[in-house]
C-alpha positions in Angstrom: 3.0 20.6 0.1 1.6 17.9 1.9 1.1 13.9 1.0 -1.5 11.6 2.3 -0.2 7.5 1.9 -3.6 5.6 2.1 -3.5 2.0 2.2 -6.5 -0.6 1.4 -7.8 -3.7 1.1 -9.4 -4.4 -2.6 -11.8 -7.4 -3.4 -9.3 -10.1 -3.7 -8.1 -8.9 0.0 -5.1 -8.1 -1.9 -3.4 -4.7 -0.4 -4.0 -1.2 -2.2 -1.9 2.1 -1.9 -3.2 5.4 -3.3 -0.9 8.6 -2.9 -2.4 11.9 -2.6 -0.5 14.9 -2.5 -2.0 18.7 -2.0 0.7 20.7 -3.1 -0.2 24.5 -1.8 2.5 26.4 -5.0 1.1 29.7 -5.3 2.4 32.3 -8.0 3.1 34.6 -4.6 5.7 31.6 -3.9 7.9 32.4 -6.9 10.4 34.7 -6.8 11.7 36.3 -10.3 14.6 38.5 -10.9 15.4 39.5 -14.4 18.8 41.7 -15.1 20.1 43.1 -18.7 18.3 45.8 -20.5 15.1 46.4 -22.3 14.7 42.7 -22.5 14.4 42.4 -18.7 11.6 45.2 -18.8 9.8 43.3 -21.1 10.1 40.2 -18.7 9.1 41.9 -15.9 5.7 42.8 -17.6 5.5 38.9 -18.4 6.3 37.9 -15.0 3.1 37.0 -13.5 2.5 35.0 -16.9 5.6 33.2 -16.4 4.7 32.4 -12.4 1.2 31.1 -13.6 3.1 29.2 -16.8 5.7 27.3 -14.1 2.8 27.3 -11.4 0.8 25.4 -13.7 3.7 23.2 -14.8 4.5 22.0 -11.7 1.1 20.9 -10.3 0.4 19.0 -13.9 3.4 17.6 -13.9 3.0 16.4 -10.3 -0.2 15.2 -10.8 1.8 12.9 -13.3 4.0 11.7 -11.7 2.0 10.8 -8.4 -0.5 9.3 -11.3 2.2 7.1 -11.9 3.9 6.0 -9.1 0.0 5.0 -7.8 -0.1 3.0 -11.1 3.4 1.1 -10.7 2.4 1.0 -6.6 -0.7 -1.0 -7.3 0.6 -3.5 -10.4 3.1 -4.3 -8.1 1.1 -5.3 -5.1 -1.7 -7.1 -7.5 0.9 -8.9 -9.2 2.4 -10.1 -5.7 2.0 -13.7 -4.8 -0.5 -14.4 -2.3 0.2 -18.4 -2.2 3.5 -19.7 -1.6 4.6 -23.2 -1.5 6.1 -25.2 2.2 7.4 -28.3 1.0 5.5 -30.5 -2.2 2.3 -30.8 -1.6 1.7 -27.8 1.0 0.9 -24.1 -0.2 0.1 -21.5 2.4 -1.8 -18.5 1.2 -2.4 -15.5 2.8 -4.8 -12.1 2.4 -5.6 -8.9 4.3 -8.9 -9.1 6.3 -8.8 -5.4 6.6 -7.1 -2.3 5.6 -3.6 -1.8 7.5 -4.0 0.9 10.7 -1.1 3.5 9.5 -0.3 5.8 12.3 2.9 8.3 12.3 4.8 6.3 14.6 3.0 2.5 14.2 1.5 0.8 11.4 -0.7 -2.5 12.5 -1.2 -5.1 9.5 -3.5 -8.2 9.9 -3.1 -11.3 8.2 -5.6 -13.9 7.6 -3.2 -17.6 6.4 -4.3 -20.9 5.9 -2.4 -24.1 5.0 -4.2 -26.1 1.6 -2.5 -29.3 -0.6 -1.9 -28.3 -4.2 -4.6 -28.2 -6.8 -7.2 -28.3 -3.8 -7.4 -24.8 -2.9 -10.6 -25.1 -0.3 -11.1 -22.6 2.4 -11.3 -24.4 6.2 -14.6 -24.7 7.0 -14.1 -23.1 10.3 -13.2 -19.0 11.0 -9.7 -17.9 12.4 -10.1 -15.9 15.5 -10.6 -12.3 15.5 -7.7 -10.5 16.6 -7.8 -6.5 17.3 -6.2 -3.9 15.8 -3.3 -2.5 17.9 -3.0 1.1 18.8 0.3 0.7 20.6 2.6 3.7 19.6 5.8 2.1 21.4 8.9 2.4 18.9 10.8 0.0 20.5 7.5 -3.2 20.7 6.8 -5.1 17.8 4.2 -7.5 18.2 3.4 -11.2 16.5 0.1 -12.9 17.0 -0.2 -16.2 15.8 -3.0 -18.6 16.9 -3.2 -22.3 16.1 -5.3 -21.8 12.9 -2.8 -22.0 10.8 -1.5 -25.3 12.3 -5.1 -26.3 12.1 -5.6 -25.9 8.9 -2.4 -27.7 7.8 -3.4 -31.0 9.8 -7.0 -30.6 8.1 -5.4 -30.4 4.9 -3.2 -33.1 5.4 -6.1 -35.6 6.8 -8.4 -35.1 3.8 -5.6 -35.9 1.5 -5.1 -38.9 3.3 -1.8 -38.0 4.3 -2.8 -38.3 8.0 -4.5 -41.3 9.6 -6.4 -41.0 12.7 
Protein backbone atom coordinates (compact mmCIF):
# COMPACT_ATOMS: atom_id res chain seq x y z
CA UNK A 1 0.00 0.00 0.00
CA UNK A 2 1.24 3.22 -0.82
CA UNK A 3 -0.30 7.02 -0.19
CA UNK A 4 0.31 10.09 -2.17
CA UNK A 5 -0.55 13.57 0.07
CA UNK A 6 -0.95 16.24 -2.76
CA UNK A 7 -1.34 19.72 -1.74
CA UNK A 8 -2.80 22.75 -4.00
CA UNK A 9 -3.67 25.99 -4.36
CA UNK A 10 -7.64 26.44 -5.56
CA UNK A 11 -9.06 29.71 -7.06
CA UNK A 12 -9.55 31.64 -3.97
CA UNK A 13 -5.58 30.86 -3.32
CA UNK A 14 -7.03 29.07 -0.48
CA UNK A 15 -4.90 25.68 0.20
CA UNK A 16 -6.22 22.17 -1.12
CA UNK A 17 -5.25 18.57 0.00
CA UNK A 18 -6.27 15.50 -2.00
CA UNK A 19 -5.16 11.88 -0.61
CA UNK A 20 -4.52 9.13 -2.93
CA UNK A 21 -3.77 5.90 -1.82
CA UNK A 22 -2.88 2.69 -4.23
CA UNK A 23 -3.37 -0.12 -2.03
CA UNK A 24 -1.69 -3.29 -3.97
CA UNK A 25 -4.24 -6.25 -1.61
CA UNK A 26 -4.22 -9.18 -3.81
CA UNK A 27 -6.36 -12.40 -3.01
CA UNK A 28 -2.60 -14.17 -3.07
CA UNK A 29 -2.08 -11.79 0.12
CA UNK A 30 -4.73 -13.59 2.22
CA UNK A 31 -4.03 -16.42 3.99
CA UNK A 32 -7.13 -18.82 5.06
CA UNK A 33 -7.10 -21.76 7.38
CA UNK A 34 -10.31 -23.49 8.13
CA UNK A 35 -10.35 -26.53 10.89
CA UNK A 36 -13.53 -28.72 12.03
CA UNK A 37 -15.03 -31.22 9.71
CA UNK A 38 -17.04 -31.28 6.62
CA UNK A 39 -17.86 -27.69 7.16
CA UNK A 40 -14.19 -26.66 6.68
CA UNK A 41 -14.12 -28.73 3.29
CA UNK A 42 -16.88 -26.89 2.18
CA UNK A 43 -14.90 -23.61 3.02
CA UNK A 44 -11.98 -24.50 1.48
CA UNK A 45 -13.86 -24.84 -1.92
CA UNK A 46 -15.28 -21.24 -1.07
CA UNK A 47 -11.98 -19.88 -0.28
CA UNK A 48 -10.97 -18.03 -3.20
CA UNK A 49 -14.69 -16.51 -3.03
CA UNK A 50 -14.16 -15.45 0.29
CA UNK A 51 -10.43 -13.82 -0.53
CA UNK A 52 -12.10 -11.90 -3.54
CA UNK A 53 -15.38 -11.11 -1.04
CA UNK A 54 -12.74 -9.43 1.75
CA UNK A 55 -10.33 -8.29 -1.14
CA UNK A 56 -13.14 -6.43 -2.49
CA UNK A 57 -14.21 -5.10 0.89
CA UNK A 58 -11.24 -3.65 1.79
CA UNK A 59 -10.44 -1.59 -1.34
CA UNK A 60 -14.32 -0.18 -1.25
CA UNK A 61 -14.18 0.46 1.95
CA UNK A 62 -10.87 2.26 1.67
CA UNK A 63 -11.91 4.07 -1.10
CA UNK A 64 -14.49 5.46 1.54
CA UNK A 65 -12.86 6.26 3.89
CA UNK A 66 -9.99 8.21 2.03
CA UNK A 67 -13.29 9.78 0.09
CA UNK A 68 -13.88 11.15 3.36
CA UNK A 69 -11.18 12.25 5.05
CA UNK A 70 -10.46 14.35 1.46
CA UNK A 71 -13.97 15.66 2.11
CA UNK A 72 -13.51 16.75 5.91
CA UNK A 73 -9.61 17.78 4.78
CA UNK A 74 -10.83 20.27 2.31
CA UNK A 75 -14.14 21.86 4.38
CA UNK A 76 -11.80 22.47 6.84
CA UNK A 77 -9.14 24.40 5.00
CA UNK A 78 -12.08 26.33 2.87
CA UNK A 79 -13.77 27.19 5.91
CA UNK A 80 -10.30 28.50 7.48
CA UNK A 81 -10.08 32.24 7.88
CA UNK A 82 -7.88 33.90 5.51
CA UNK A 83 -8.37 37.58 7.19
CA UNK A 84 -7.62 38.13 10.62
CA UNK A 85 -7.93 41.24 12.61
CA UNK A 86 -4.49 43.41 14.31
CA UNK A 87 -5.99 45.91 16.47
CA UNK A 88 -9.61 47.94 15.38
CA UNK A 89 -9.43 49.01 12.30
CA UNK A 90 -6.46 46.78 10.81
CA UNK A 91 -7.15 43.18 9.17
CA UNK A 92 -4.29 41.39 7.61
CA UNK A 93 -5.20 38.73 5.05
CA UNK A 94 -3.29 36.31 3.70
CA UNK A 95 -3.42 33.53 0.55
CA UNK A 96 -1.13 30.97 -1.12
CA UNK A 97 0.49 32.28 -4.42
CA UNK A 98 1.40 28.78 -5.27
CA UNK A 99 1.03 25.22 -4.31
CA UNK A 100 3.31 24.21 -1.21
CA UNK A 101 6.80 22.29 -2.49
CA UNK A 102 6.26 18.96 -0.24
CA UNK A 103 9.51 16.95 -0.19
CA UNK A 104 10.09 13.85 2.25
CA UNK A 105 12.32 15.67 4.50
CA UNK A 106 11.21 19.69 3.66
CA UNK A 107 8.06 21.22 2.86
CA UNK A 108 8.34 25.04 1.47
CA UNK A 109 4.97 27.15 1.82
CA UNK A 110 4.73 30.76 0.33
CA UNK A 111 2.57 33.38 1.59
CA UNK A 112 1.43 36.37 -0.08
CA UNK A 113 -0.07 39.12 3.17
CA UNK A 114 -1.23 42.44 3.05
CA UNK A 115 -2.39 44.83 5.67
CA UNK A 116 -6.21 46.68 4.68
CA UNK A 117 -8.64 48.92 7.19
CA UNK A 118 -12.01 47.28 7.79
CA UNK A 119 -14.76 47.37 5.24
CA UNK A 120 -12.09 48.51 2.63
CA UNK A 121 -10.74 45.37 1.50
CA UNK A 122 -8.55 46.88 -1.66
CA UNK A 123 -5.57 45.06 -2.97
CA UNK A 124 -2.08 47.49 -2.91
CA UNK A 125 -1.66 48.70 -6.08
CA UNK A 126 1.88 47.65 -6.22
CA UNK A 127 3.19 43.55 -6.41
CA UNK A 128 5.10 41.89 -3.38
CA UNK A 129 8.45 40.61 -4.39
CA UNK A 130 8.88 37.35 -5.84
CA UNK A 131 10.57 35.11 -3.47
CA UNK A 132 11.84 31.41 -4.62
CA UNK A 133 10.91 28.26 -3.69
CA UNK A 134 13.40 26.62 -1.35
CA UNK A 135 14.90 23.27 -1.97
CA UNK A 136 16.89 23.08 1.16
CA UNK A 137 16.65 19.56 2.73
CA UNK A 138 18.51 20.60 6.09
CA UNK A 139 16.37 19.12 9.19
CA UNK A 140 17.76 21.32 11.55
CA UNK A 141 17.19 25.15 9.07
CA UNK A 142 13.93 26.70 9.13
CA UNK A 143 13.70 29.62 7.12
CA UNK A 144 11.46 33.04 7.39
CA UNK A 145 11.35 35.57 4.63
CA UNK A 146 9.61 38.64 5.24
CA UNK A 147 10.08 41.78 3.05
CA UNK A 148 8.75 45.19 3.82
CA UNK A 149 5.52 44.68 1.88
CA UNK A 150 3.63 43.96 4.39
CA UNK A 151 4.70 47.03 6.42
CA UNK A 152 4.06 48.86 3.17
CA UNK A 153 0.85 47.96 2.85
CA UNK A 154 -0.16 48.78 6.42
CA UNK A 155 1.19 52.55 6.14
CA UNK A 156 -0.74 52.70 2.66
CA UNK A 157 -3.70 51.60 4.38
CA UNK A 158 -3.36 53.79 7.12
CA UNK A 159 -2.62 57.06 4.89
CA UNK A 160 -5.74 56.59 2.70
CA UNK A 161 -7.86 56.35 5.75
CA UNK A 162 -6.47 59.41 6.93
CA UNK A 163 -5.04 57.96 9.79
CA UNK A 164 -1.56 59.11 8.72
CA UNK A 165 -0.58 62.59 7.69
CA UNK A 166 2.29 63.26 5.59
Amino acid sequence: MSAEVLMNVDSHEKPTLSINLQLDLTTNDISLNFHGGISAEILKLLTPIIKTIVVNGVHKNMATIIANINTQVNQILANFPSDIEIQDPFWITYSLPYAPNCKNDFISVGLNSYIYLKNKKNPPPFNPPVIPLRNDSNPKDVHFILSDFLLNTGILAAYNDGLLKV
